[in-house]
C-alpha positions in Angstrom: -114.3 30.6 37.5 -113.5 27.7 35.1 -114.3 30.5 31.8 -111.0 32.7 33.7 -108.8 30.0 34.3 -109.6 29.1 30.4 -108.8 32.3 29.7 -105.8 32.8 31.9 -103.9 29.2 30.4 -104.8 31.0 26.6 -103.3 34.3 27.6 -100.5 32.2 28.7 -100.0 30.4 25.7 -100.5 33.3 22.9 -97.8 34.8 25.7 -94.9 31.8 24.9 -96.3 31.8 21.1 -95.7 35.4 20.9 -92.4 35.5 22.9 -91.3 32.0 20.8 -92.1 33.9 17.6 -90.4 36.7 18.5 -87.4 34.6 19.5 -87.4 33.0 16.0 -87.8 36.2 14.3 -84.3 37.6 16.2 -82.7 35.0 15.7 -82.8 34.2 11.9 -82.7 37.8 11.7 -79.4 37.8 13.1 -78.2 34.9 10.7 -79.3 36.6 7.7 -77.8 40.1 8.5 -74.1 37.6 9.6 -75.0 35.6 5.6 -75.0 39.1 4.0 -72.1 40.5 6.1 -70.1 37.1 5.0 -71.2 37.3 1.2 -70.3 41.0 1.2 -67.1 40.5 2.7 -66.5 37.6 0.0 -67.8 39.9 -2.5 -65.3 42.7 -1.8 -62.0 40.3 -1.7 -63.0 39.0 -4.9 -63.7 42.3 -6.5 -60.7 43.6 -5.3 -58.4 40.1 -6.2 -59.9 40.6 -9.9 -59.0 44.7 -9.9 -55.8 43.6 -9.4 -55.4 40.8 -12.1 -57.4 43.6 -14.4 -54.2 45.8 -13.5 -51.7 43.4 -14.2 -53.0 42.4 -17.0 -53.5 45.6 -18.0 -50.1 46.0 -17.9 -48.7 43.1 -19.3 -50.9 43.9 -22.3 -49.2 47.7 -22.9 -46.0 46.2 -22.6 -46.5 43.5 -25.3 -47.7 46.5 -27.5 -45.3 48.6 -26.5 -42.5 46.3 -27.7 -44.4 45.6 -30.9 -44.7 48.7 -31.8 -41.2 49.2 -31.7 
């Protein structure tokens, strides 16, 4: 009797270990997938801000030659 109620209170236990890990595993789960959302949403604005400094500097540079050449 006392060997089952050991072995109840251990299934018990791996039971909230296994349900605790799991929780743990979700959760920073979740976190990491929202960091590498964030960072690729930060990626992407920057990317895009410098395009558009490429661009207009771009331009700015083929106007200066432009009126040197002429």
């Amino acid at each position: 009797m006392c060997l089952v109620l050991l072995a109840g209170g251990f299934v018990k236990w791996l039971c909230k270990v296994y349900i605790g890990v799991h929780e743990f595993f979700i959760l920073y789960t979740i976190k990491l997938l929202m960091v590498i959302l964030l960072l690729e949403w930060f990626l992407i604005n920057c990317l895009h801000c410098f395009y558009k400094i490429l661009i207009l500097w771009s331009s700015l540079v083929e106007s200066l030659w432009v009126q040197w050449i002429e």
